[in-house]
C-alpha positions as CSV (number, residue, x, y, z in Angstrom):
1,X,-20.3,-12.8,11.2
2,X,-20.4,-14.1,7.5
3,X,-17.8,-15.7,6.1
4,X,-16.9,-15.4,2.5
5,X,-14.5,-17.4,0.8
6,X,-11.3,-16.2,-0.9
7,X,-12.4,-16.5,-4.2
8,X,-16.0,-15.0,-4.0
9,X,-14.5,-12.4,-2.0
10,X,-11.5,-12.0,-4.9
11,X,-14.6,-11.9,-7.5
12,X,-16.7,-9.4,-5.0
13,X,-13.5,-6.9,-5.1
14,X,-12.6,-7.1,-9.3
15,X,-16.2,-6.7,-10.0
16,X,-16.3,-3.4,-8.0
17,X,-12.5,-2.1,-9.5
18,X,-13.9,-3.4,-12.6
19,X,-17.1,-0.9,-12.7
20,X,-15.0,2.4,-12.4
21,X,-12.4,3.3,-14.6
22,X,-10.5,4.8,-11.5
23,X,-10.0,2.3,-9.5
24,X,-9.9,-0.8,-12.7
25,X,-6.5,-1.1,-12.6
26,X,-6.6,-2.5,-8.6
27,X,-8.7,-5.5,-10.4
28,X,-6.3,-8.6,-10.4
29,X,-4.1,-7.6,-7.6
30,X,-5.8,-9.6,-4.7
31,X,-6.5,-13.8,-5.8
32,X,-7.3,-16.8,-4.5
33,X,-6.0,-20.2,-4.0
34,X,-6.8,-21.5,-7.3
35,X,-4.6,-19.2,-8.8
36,X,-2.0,-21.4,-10.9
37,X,0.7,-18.6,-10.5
38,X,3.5,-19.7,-8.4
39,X,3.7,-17.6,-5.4
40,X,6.0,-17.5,-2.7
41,X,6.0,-17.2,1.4
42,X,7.0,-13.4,2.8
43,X,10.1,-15.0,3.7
44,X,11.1,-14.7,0.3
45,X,10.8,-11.6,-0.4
46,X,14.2,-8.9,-0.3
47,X,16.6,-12.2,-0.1
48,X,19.6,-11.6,-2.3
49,X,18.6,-13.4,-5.3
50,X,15.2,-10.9,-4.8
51,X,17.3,-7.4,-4.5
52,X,19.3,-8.2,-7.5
53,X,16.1,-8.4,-9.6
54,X,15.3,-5.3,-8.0
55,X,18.9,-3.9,-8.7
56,X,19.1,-4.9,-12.2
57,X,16.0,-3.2,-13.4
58,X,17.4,-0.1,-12.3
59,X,20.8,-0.7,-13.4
60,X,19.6,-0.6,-17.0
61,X,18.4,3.0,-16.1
62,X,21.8,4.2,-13.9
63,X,25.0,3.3,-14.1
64,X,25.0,4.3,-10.0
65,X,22.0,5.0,-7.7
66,X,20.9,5.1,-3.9
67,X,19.4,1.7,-3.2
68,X,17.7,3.0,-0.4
69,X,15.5,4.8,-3.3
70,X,14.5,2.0,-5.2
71,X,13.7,-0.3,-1.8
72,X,11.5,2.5,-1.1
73,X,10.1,2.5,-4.9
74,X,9.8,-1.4,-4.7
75,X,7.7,-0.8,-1.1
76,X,5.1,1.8,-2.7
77,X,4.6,-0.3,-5.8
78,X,3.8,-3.3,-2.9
79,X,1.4,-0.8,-1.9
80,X,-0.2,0.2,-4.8
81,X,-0.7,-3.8,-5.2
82,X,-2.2,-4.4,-1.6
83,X,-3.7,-1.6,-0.3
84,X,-6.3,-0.1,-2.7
85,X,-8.4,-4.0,-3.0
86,X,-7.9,-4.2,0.9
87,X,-9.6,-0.6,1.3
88,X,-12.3,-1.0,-1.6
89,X,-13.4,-4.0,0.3
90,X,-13.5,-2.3,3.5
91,X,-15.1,0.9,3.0
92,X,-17.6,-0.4,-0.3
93,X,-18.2,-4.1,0.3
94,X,-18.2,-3.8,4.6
95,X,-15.9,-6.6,4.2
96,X,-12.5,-7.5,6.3
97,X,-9.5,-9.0,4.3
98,X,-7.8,-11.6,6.3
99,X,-4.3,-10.6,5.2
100,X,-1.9,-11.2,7.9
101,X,1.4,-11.4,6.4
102,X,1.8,-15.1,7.4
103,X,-1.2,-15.7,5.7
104,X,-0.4,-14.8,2.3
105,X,1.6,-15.2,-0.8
106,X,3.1,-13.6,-3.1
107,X,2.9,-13.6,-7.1
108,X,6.2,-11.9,-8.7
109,X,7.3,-10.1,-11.6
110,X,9.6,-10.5,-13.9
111,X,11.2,-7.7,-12.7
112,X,10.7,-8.3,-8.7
113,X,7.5,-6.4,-8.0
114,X,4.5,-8.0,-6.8
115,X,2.0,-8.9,-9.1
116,X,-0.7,-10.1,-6.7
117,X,-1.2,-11.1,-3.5
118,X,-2.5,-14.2,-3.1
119,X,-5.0,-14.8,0.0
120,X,-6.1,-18.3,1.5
121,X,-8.4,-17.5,4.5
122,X,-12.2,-16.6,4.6
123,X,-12.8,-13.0,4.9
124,X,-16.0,-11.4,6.8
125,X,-18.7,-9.0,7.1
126,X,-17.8,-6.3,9.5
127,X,-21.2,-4.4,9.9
128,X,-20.7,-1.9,12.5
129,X,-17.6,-2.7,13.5
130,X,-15.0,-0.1,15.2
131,X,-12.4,1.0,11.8
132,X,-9.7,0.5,14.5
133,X,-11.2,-3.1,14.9
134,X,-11.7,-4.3,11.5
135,X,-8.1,-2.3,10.2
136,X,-6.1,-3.6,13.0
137,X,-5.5,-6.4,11.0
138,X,-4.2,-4.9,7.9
139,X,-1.8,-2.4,9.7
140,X,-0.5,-4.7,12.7
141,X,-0.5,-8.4,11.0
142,X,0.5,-7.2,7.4
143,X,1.8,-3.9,7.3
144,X,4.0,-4.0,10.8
145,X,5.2,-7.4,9.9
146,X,6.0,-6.6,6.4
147,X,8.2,-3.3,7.8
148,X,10.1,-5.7,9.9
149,X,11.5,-7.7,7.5
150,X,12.0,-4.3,5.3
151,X,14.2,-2.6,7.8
152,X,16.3,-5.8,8.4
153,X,17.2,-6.9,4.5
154,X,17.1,-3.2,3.5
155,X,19.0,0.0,4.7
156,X,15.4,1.7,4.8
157,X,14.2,3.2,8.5
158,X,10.8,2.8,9.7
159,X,10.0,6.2,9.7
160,X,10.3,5.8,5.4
161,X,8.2,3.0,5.3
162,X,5.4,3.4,7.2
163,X,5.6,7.0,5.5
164,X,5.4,5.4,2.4
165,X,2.3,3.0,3.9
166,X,0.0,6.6,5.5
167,X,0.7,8.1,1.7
168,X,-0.8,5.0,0.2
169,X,-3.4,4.5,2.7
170,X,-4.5,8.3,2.3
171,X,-4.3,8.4,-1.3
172,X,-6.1,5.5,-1.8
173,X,-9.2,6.5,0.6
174,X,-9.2,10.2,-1.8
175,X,-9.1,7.9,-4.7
176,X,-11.9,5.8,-3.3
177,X,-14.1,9.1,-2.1
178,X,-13.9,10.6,-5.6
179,X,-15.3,7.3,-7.6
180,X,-18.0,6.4,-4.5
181,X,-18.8,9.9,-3.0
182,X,-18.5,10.4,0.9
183,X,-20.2,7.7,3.4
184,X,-19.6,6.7,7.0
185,X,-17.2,3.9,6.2
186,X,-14.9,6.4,4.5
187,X,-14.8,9.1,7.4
188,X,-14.3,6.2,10.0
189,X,-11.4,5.0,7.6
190,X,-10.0,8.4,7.0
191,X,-10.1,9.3,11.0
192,X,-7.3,6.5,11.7
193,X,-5.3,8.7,10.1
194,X,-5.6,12.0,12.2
195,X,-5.7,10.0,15.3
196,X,-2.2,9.7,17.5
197,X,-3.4,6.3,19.3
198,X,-4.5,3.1,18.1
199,X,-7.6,1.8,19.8
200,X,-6.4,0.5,23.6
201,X,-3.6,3.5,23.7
202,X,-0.8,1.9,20.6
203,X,0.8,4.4,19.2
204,X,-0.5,4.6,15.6
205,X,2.1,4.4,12.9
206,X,0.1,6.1,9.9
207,X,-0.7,9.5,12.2
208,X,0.3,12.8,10.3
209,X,1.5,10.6,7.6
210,X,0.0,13.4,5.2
211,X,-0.7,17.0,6.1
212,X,-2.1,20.1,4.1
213,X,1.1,22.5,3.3
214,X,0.0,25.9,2.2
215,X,-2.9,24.2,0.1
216,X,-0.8,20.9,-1.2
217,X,-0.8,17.7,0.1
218,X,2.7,16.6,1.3
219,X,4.1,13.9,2.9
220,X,5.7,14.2,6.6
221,X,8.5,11.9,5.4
222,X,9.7,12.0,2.0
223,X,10.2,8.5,0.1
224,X,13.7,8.8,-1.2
225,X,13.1,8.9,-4.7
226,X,14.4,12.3,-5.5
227,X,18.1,10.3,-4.3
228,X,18.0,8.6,-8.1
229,X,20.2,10.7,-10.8
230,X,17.1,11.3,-13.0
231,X,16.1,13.5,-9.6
232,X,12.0,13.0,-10.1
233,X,9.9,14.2,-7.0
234,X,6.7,12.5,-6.4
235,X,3.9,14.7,-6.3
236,X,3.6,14.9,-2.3
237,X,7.6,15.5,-1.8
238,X,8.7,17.4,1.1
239,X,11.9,18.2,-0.2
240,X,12.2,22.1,-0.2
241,X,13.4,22.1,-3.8
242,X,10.8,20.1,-5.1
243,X,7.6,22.5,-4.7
244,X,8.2,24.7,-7.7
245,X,8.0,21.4,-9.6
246,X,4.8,20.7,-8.5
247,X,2.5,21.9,-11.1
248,X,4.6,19.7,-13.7
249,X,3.5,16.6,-12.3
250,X,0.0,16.7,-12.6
251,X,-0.9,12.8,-13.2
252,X,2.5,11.5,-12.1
253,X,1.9,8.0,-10.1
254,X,4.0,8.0,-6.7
């Protein structure tokens, strides 16, 4: 296989964000080492002086709110930052992100969200590999990791977060079908998600994750942020109460 390095890969991905105004905002979120950002370990990240950054940007909101929410907020905006170049390089560029969590870092926000993840390690063509191959990376060195340490500095359960990762993942494959058209690296992307099993019999966590409910898309597990006072519902809530909203949130980002 080819390698490519961090940076040329980095340049490969903003490029290709870059040339569609639906997916330019993803340009930026994935750099290399010659970022000058400072950027911290995953260790960092949910540690006490971290969840009061996260805290105080909502506390100038609400006076009192579920914290549970805004973890779960925090986690999909994470998302947003890491998934779509991770996917656009898969399914457009045939290339595989080497983004174990213990081989990134992190550039913050003001405000405790990630602004970019920062990769060191050459990437690769992956040709005609399996999607349950050249994914495994992303969902079991990254993602699984990354829910770990969620679930132990949070009070969020799994079945939240890796809800919150199958809406992302999902979303961002519809996102990527509507700017590049249909191809075979899409369909072999979009088939991790119907399918119960991981590749040599794991369970896989992102199954069902999204599912059709009398014509909208709706997640299996809602995301919590409904909990916080100004009650907003993203637009695939499950919560009962939330489907006659629906049609106001036309171009509201989850």
């Amino acid at each position: 296989m080819i390698a490519i390095p961090p940076a040329a890969l980095c340049r490969e991905i903003d490029d290709l964000a870059a040339s569609h105004e639906g997916t330019a905002s993803f340009a930026g979120s994935l750099v290399g080492p010659e970022d000058p950002r400072p950027a911290l370990p995953a260790d960092a990240l949910l540690v006490s002086p971290h969840r009061s950054l996260i805290h105080n940007r909502f506390a100038k909101r609400f006076d009192q709110f579920d914290e549970r929410a805004t973890h779960s907020i925090w986690m999909k905006w994470y998302l947003n930052v890491v998934l779509p170049p991770v996917l656009l390089a898969d399914v457009c560029l045939g290339r595989s992100v080497a983004i174990g969590l213990d081989e990134v870092h992190f550039v913050m926000a003001e405000d405790g969200r990630v602004a970019a993840v920062q990769i060191g390690h050459e990437s690769f063509q992956t040709g005609e590999q399996d999607p349950f191959e050249r994914l495994r990376s992303l969902i079991f060195d990254h993602l699984a990791p990354l829910i770990d340490l969620l679930t132990a500095r949070t009070k969020l359960t799994r079945r939240v977060c890796w809800s919150n990762a199958g809406n992302t993942f999902e979303a961002m494959l519809r996102r990527i079908e509507q700017v590049a058209g249909p191809s075979r690296r899409l369909a072999e992307a979009q088939e991790i998600l119907a399918s119960a099993r991981w590749a040599g019999g794991l369970p896989n966590p992102l199954a069902g994750a999204i599912h059709d409910r009398d014509g909208v898309r709706t997640r299996r597990v809602c995301c919590l942020q409904y909990r916080l006072p100004d009650r907003r519902f993203c637009s695939a809530c499950p919560v009962p109460e939330a489907r006659p909203q629906l049609s106001d949130l036309t171009g509201r980002s989850d």
